[in-house]
C-alpha positions as CSV (number, residue, x, y, z in Angstrom):
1,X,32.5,-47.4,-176.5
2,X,32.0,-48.3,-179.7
3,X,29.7,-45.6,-182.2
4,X,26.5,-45.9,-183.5
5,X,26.1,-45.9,-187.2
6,X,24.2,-42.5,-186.9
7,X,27.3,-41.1,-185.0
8,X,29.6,-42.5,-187.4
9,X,27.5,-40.9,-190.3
10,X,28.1,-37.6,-188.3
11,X,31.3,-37.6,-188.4
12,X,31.4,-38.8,-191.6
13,X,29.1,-35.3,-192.8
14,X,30.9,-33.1,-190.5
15,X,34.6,-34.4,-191.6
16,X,32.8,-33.6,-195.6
17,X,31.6,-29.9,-194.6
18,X,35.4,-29.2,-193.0
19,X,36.9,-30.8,-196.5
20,X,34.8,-28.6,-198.5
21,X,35.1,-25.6,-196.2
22,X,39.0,-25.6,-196.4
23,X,38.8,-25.7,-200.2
24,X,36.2,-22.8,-200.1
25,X,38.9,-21.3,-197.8
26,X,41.8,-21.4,-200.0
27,X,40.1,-20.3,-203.1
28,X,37.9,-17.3,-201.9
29,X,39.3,-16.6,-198.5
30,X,37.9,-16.5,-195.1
31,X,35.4,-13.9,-195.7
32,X,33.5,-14.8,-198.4
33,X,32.8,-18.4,-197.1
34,X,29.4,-19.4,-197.3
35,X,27.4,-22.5,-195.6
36,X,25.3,-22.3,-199.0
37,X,28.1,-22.5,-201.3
38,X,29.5,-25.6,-198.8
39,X,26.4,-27.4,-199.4
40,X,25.8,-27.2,-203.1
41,X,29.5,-28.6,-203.5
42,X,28.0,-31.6,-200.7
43,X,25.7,-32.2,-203.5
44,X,22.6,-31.4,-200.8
45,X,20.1,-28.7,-200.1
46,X,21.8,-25.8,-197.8
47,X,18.9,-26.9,-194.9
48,X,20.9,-30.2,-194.9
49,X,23.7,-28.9,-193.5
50,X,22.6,-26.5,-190.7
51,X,21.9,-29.5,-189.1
52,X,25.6,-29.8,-188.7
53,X,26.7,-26.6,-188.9
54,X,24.3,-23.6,-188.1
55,X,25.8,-20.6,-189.3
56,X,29.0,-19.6,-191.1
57,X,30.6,-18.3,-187.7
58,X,30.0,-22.3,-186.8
59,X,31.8,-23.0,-189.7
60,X,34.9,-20.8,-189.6
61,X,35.9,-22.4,-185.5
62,X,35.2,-25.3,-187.4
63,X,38.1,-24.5,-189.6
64,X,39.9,-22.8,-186.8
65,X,39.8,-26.0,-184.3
66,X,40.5,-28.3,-187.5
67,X,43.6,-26.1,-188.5
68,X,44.9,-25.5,-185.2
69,X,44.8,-29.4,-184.0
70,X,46.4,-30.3,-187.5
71,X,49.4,-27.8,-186.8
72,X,49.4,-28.8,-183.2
73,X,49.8,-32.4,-184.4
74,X,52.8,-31.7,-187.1
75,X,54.8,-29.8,-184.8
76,X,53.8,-32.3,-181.9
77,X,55.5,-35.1,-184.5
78,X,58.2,-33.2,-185.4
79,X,59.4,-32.2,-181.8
80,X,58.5,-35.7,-180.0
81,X,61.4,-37.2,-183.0
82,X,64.6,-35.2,-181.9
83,X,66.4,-35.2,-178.1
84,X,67.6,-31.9,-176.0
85,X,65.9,-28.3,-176.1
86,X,67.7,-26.8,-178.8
87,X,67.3,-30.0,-181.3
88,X,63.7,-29.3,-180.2
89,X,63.2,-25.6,-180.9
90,X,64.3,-25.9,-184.4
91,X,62.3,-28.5,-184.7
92,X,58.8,-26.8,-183.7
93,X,60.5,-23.5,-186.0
94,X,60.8,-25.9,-189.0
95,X,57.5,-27.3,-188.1
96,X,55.5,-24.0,-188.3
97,X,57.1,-22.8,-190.9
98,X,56.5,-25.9,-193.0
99,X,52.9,-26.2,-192.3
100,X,52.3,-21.9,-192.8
101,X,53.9,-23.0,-196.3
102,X,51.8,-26.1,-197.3
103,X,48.9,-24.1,-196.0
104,X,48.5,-20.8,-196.7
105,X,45.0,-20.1,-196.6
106,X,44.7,-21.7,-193.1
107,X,47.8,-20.2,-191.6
108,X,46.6,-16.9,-192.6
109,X,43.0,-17.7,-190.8
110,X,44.7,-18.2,-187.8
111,X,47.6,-16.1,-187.6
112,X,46.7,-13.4,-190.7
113,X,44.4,-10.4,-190.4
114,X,40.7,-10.9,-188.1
115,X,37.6,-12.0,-190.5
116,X,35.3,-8.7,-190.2
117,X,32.6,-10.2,-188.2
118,X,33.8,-13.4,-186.4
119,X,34.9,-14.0,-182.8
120,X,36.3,-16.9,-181.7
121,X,34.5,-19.0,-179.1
122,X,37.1,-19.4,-176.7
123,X,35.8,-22.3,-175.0
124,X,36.3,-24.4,-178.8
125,X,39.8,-22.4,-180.0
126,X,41.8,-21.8,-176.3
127,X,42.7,-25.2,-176.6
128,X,43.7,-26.2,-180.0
129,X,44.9,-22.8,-180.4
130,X,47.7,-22.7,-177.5
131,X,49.4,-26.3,-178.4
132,X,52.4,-24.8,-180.1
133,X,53.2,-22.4,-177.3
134,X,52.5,-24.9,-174.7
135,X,55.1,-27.0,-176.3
136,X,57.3,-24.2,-177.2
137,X,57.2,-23.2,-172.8
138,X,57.8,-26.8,-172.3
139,X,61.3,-27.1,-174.2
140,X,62.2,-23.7,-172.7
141,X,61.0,-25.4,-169.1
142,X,62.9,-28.5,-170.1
143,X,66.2,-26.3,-170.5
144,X,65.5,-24.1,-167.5
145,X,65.1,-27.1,-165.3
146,X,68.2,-28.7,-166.9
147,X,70.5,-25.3,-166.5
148,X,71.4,-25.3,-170.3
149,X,70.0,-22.2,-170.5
150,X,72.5,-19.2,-170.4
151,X,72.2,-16.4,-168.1
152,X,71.5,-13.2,-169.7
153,X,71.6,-9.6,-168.4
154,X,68.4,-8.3,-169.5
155,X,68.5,-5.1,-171.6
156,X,65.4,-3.2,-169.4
157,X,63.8,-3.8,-165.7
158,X,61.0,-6.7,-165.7
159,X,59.6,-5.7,-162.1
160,X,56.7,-3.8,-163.9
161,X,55.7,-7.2,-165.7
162,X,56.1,-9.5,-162.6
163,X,52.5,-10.4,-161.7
164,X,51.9,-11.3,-165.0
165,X,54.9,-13.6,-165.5
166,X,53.7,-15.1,-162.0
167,X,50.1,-15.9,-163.6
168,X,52.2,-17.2,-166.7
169,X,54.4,-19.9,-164.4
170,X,50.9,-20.8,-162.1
171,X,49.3,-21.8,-165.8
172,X,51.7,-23.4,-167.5
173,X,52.8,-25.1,-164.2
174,X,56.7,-23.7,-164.7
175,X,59.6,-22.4,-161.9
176,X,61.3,-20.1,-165.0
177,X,62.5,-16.6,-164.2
178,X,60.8,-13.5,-165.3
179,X,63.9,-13.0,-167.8
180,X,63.5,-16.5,-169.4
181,X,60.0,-16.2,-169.7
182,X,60.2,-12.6,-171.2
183,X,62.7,-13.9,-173.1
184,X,60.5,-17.2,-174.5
185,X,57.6,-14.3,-175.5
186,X,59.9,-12.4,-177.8
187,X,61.0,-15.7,-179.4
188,X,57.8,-16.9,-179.7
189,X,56.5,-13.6,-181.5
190,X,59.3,-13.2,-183.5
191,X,59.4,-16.9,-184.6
192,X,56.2,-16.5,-185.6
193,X,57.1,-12.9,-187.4
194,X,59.3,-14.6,-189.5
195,X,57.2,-18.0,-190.8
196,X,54.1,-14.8,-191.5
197,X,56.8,-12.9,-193.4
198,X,57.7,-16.0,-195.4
199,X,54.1,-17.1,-195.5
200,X,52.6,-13.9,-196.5
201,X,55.3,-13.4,-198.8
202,X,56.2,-10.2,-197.5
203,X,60.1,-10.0,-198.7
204,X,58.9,-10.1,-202.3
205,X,59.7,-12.7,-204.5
206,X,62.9,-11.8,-205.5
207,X,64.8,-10.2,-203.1
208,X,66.3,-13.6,-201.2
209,X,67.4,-16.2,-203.3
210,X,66.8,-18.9,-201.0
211,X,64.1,-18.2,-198.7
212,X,64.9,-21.7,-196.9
213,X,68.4,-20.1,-195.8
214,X,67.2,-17.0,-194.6
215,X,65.2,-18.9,-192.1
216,X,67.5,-21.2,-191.1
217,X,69.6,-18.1,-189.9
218,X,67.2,-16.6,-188.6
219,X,66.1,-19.7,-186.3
220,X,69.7,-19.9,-185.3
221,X,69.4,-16.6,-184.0
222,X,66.0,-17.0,-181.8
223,X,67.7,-19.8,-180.7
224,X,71.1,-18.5,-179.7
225,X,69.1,-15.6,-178.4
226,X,67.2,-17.9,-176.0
227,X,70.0,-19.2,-174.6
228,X,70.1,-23.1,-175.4
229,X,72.7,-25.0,-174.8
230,X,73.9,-25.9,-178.3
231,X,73.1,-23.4,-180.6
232,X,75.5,-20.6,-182.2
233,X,77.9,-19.0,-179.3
234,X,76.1,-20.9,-176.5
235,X,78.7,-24.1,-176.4
């Protein structure tokens, strides 16, 4: 159906306020935004734009759902390009880490300390905000179902954790075992450790000489940890 020229002028308003917002974002931070300061930049009164955007709560999942569908979308690009589960996982690794790199200031909104104040609406974030683990469960799924994945004797009994690994599978719609799906959680967190480390600059700035290598090891290690088929000591 095609838009109306008021709808389109929406959009157009609402796609200005994110622009601006993400600007305000990276140069002051998430807790000192302000729908006033957004509007003089707009070039309108500050009453203007609470007709789009009603308070700065509005305007931080605003941010959130703009930032998370962007990421979603690079590592949705990057993964969709390559063929087989491990090509696939490093990947969606590269793919985080390259966006958390280009974008600091939104990477750390989503991933970086709370803003005092703000709780996400999850009925807006839940969404946008689970696209990269969805895919991340569906390359581990794509592996399980495949049998590239190799077995493991798990470190620690799982048996307290079972109902919960049965409401994960009923979810995300997978057959994986409790030990591949435990195993899938600490990748995903400590995949995610890693790009905030690198991100967040916590190493300090001289103490690797190339960042870029450290994380390719340490991708190659996730990876042979999960098991695929392909990476280091898993041929």
């Amino acid at each position: 159906m095609p838009t109306t020229p008021r709808a389109r002028a929406r959009q157009q308003t609402l796609a200005d306020i994110t622009r601006i917002g993400r600007e305000h974002l990276a140069a002051d931070g998430a807790a000192a935004l302000s729908l006033r300061a957004v509007a003089r930049d707009l070039g309108v009164v500050s009453s203007a734009v609470y007709r789009y955007v009603k308070s700065r709560d509005e305007l931080l999942t605003l941010l959130v759902v703009d930032a998370y569908t962007e990421l979603g979308d690079v590592v949705d690009e990057a993964v969709d390009e390559v063929a087989g589960p491990f090509e696939k996982f490093l990947a969606l690794g590269r793919a985080v880490r390259g966006w958390g790199l280009r974008e600091p200031a939104r990477y750390a909104l989503l991933f970086g300390s709370p803003v005092p104040g703000y709780n996400a609406p999850a009925e807006q974030t839940t969404g946008p905000g689970t696209r990269v683990i969805v895919k991340l469960v569906s390359i581990f799924d794509q592996a399980w179902t495949a049998g590239t994945l190799a077995e493991r004797t798990e470190p620690v009994s799982l048996a307290a954790l079972s109902r919960n690994f049965t409401d994960v599978r009923n979810e995300m719609g997978t057959e994986m075992s409790d030990e591949v799906i435990a195993r899938g959680v600490l990748v995903w967190a400590a995949l995610f450790g890693a790009v905030s480390f690198d991100v967040f600059d916590q190493y300090g700035s001289d103490t690797f000489s190339s960042r870029d290598a450290l994380f390719e090891y340490q991708l190659a290690s996730l990876a042979e940890l999960s098991g695929f088929d392909g990476a280091p000591n898993n041929t």
